[in-house]
N, C-alpha and C positions, 0 to 999 in steps of 0.2 A: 569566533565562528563567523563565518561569510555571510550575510542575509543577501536574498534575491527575492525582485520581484516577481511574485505567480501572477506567471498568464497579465490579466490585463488588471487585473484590482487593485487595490491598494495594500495589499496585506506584503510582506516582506518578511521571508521564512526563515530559516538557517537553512544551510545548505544538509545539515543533517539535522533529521526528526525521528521521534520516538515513537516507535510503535509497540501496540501494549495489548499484542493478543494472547501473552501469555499471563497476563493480570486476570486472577481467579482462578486459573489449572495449574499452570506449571510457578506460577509467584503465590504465595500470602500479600497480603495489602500492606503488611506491613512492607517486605521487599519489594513491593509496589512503588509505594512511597520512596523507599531508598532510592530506586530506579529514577523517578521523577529529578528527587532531589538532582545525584550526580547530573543529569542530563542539563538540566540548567545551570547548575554551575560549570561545565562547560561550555555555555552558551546557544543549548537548544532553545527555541522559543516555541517548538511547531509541535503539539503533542496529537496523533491519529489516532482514533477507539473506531468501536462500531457499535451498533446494539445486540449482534449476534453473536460478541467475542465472550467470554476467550473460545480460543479455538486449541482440542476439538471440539467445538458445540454440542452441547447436550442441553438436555432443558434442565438440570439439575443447577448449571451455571449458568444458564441464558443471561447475559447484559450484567455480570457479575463485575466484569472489567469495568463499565464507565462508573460504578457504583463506588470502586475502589480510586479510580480518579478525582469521584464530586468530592471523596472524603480528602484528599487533601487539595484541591483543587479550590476548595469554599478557604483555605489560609492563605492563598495566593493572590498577588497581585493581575486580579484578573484582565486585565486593561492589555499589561504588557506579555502576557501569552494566547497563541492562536492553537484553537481548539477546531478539530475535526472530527465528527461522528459522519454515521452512513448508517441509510434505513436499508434494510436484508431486503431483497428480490424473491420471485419463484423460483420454479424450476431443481430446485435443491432438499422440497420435504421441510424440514424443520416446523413440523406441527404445530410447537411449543411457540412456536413468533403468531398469536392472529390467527392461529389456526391455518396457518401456511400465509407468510407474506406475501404479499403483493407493491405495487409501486403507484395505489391510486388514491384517489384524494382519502378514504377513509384511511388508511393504512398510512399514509405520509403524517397525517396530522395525528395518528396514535402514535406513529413511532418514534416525532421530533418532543411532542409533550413525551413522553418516557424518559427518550434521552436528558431533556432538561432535566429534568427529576434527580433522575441519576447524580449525573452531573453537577450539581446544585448549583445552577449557571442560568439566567436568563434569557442567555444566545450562545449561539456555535458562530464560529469564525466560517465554515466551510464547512456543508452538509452534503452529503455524496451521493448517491446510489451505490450499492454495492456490489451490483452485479446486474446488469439489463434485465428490465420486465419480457423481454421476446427472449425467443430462442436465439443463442451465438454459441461458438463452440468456444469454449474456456476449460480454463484449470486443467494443461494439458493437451485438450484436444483442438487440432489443425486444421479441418478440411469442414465448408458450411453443407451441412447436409437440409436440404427442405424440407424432406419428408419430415423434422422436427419443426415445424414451425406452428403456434397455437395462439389462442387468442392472447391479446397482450392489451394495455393500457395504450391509448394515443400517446406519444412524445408531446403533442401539444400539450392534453391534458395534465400528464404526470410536470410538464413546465409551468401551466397556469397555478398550482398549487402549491409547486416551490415557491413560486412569486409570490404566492399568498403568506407566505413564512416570511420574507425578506419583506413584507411591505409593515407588517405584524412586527418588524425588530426580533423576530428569534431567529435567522438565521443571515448571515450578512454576502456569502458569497453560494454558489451549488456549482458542484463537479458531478464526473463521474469515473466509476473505479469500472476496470475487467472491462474496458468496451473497447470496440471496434473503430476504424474511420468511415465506415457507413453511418454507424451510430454518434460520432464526435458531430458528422456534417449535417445531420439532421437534426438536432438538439440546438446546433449553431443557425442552420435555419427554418427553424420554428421559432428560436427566438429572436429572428431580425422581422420574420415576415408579420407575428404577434404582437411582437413590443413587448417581450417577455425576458426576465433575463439571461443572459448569457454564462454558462458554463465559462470556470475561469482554470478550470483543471482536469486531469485525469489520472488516476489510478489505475497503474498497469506492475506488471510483473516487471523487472528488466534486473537482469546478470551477465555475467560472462557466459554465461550456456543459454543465456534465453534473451538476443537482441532484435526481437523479430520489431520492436517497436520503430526500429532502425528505419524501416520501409515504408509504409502509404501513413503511418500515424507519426512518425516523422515530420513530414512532411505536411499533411493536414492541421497538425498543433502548431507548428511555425510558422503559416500564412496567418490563422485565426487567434496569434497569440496564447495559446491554452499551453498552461505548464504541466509537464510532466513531475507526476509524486511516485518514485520508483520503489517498489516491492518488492521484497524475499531477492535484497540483493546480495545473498550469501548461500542463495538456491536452498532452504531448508537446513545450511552448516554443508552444504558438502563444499561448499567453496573455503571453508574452512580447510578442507583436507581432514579433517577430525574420522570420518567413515573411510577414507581411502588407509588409513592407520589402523583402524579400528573397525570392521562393521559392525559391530552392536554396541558402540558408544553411545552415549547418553544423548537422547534430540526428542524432537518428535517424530521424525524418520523412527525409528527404535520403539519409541514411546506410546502411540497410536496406529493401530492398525490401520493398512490402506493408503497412509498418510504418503508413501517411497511411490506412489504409483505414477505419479510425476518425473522423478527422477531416474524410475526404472528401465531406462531407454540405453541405447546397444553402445551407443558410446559414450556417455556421460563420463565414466571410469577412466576412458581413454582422455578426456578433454580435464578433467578434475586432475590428475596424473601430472599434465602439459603446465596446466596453470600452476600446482603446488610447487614444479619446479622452477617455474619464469620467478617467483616470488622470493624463493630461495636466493635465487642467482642475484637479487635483488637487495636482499637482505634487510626483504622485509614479512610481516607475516603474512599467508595468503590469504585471512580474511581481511585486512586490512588492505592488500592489492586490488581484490575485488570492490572493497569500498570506496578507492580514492579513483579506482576506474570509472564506476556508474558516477560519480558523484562531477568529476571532471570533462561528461559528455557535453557537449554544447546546448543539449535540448533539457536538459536535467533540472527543474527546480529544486527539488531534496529529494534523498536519496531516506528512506524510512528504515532508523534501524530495529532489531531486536534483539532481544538477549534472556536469558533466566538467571545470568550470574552478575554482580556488579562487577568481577574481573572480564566477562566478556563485556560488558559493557563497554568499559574504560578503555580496554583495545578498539573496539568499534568505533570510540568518539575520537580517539589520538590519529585515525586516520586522514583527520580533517587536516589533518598538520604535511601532509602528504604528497607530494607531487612526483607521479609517474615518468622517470626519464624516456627520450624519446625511443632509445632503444627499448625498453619495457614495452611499451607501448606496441610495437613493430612485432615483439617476437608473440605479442597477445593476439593480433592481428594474424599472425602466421596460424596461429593454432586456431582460432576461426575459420578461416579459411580451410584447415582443413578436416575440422569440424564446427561446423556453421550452426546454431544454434540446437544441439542434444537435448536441451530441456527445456522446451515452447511451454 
């Protein structure tokens, strides 16, 4: 497996990492465990949780996932794997987190002592944000509307307390996931103008039907160094082609309501259709096309997988072996063009 350095730190990833928001819902810990194992003996080292997985969130499971991690995570050689957790933002409800999370100093320091806990780990490699303390439009939604905007936490602030983590030895690097490049630029200068540290990542969505990162956050993380950690880069399974065969296959699409409301868009069907067959013609399978795609972009630091089966797994990770010929490439390109990102 490839390692790459993220962003500007010293931490050195695999090019594919495991993401584990189905550990507690849709896994037993025992198949938790499984998942971990395989993943590293294929050469993962980069494992992502959060304190609000699994997902769908409910407070029945709140923080169920890193609990299943600490357990086998405390027989592991802690040294040589990088662990990343993320404290839950507002704006989303979640009662059950704090009585509704927030991203400020009280909230930061309940939410990274929890995670340790969990975890049974004295530090995280990379503590996140989960989602911005201000209003942006995400999961989904496109256009910034003002009229949403509400009190929020300073960026200076919610940075002076990460630093208080990093200086403390519990957490060694801080990113952020679901943001914007207003929010990458501001975070980057608050902490040149502070002396605070520097964001060395971000967490964003990015697939074949959702390359919006392509554009101003592109471009913003390549000047300031900041590595891209890409998400649901199999769109939920539909890049699987599994729904275009089947629509009530087994997923979370399927599985949780609400969940398709993402991908319920006018041409998704059409662009899902284009890719299963670019893959084919390929002869390879189409989630393993989509993997070796995002994974292959130039801004890419890992690509985060997931899976509920160890045989989807074991496909997801052989993608790494992968190299999209340039015609592949071209006719992927065609079909963007003429469907440009269906599922933001």
């Amino acid at each position: 497996m490839e390692l790459r350095k993220l962003g500007s730190s010293d931490l050195y990833i695999s090019a594919l990492s495991l993401g584990t928001m189905t550990f507690g819902e849709q896994n037993t810990e025992a198949e938790a465990h499984a998942q971990l194992d395989m993943a590293i003996a294929h050469g993962v080292n980069f494992i992502d949780t959060a304190e609000m997985y699994p997902v769908a969130p409910r407070a029945e499971t709140y923080s169920r996932t890193e609990s299943y991690i600490g357990s086998w995570l405390k027989n592991q050689p802690r040294d040589e794997l990088i662990v990343a957790t993320k404290i839950a933002g507002p704006s989303r409800g979640f009662a059950w987190i704090r009585n509704g999370p927030k991203v400020n100093r009280q909230h930061i320091n309940a939410a990274i002592e929890g995670s340790l806990h969990r975890l049974q780990t004295d530090y995280v490699d990379l503590y996140q944000i989960h989602w911005p303390d201000r209003y942006v439009p995400m999961f989904g939604a496109t256009s910034y509307d003002v009229a949403q905007q509400h009190d929020t936490t300073p960026i200076q602030e919610q940075l002076e307390v990460l630093a208080s983590l990093v200086q403390a030895g519990k957490v060694r690097h801080i990113g952020l996931s679901n943001e914007t490049a207003w929010g990458v630029n501001e975070f980057l200068r608050c902490a040149e103008k502070f002396n605070l540290p520097k964001i060395i990542s971000i967490q964003n969505a990015y697939h074949l039907m959702n390359r919006s990162f392509e554009s101003g956050l592109a471009e913003m993380c390549h000047h300031n160094n900041v590595g891209l950690l890409g998400y649901s880069p199999l769109a939920f399974g539909h890049l699987t082609g599994k729904y275009q065969a089947d629509g009530q296959a087994k997923g979370r699409i399927t599985q949780f309501a609400n969940f398709g409301q993402r991908y319920a868009k006018i041409n998704v069907p059409a662009a899902v259709k284009e890719y299963v067959r670019i893959a084919q013609e390929a002869g390879i399978s189409p989630a393993q096309m989509a993997l070796a795609f995002a994974r292959t972009r130039w801004f890419t630091g890992s690509v985060i997988l997931g899976a509920t089966t160890l045989q989807q797994l074991k496909e997801n990770l052989l993608s790494a072996e992968i190299t999209l010929s340039a015609e592949t490439i071209e006719k992927i390109e065609a079909v963007h063009r003429s469907y440009p990102n269906p599922a933001p």
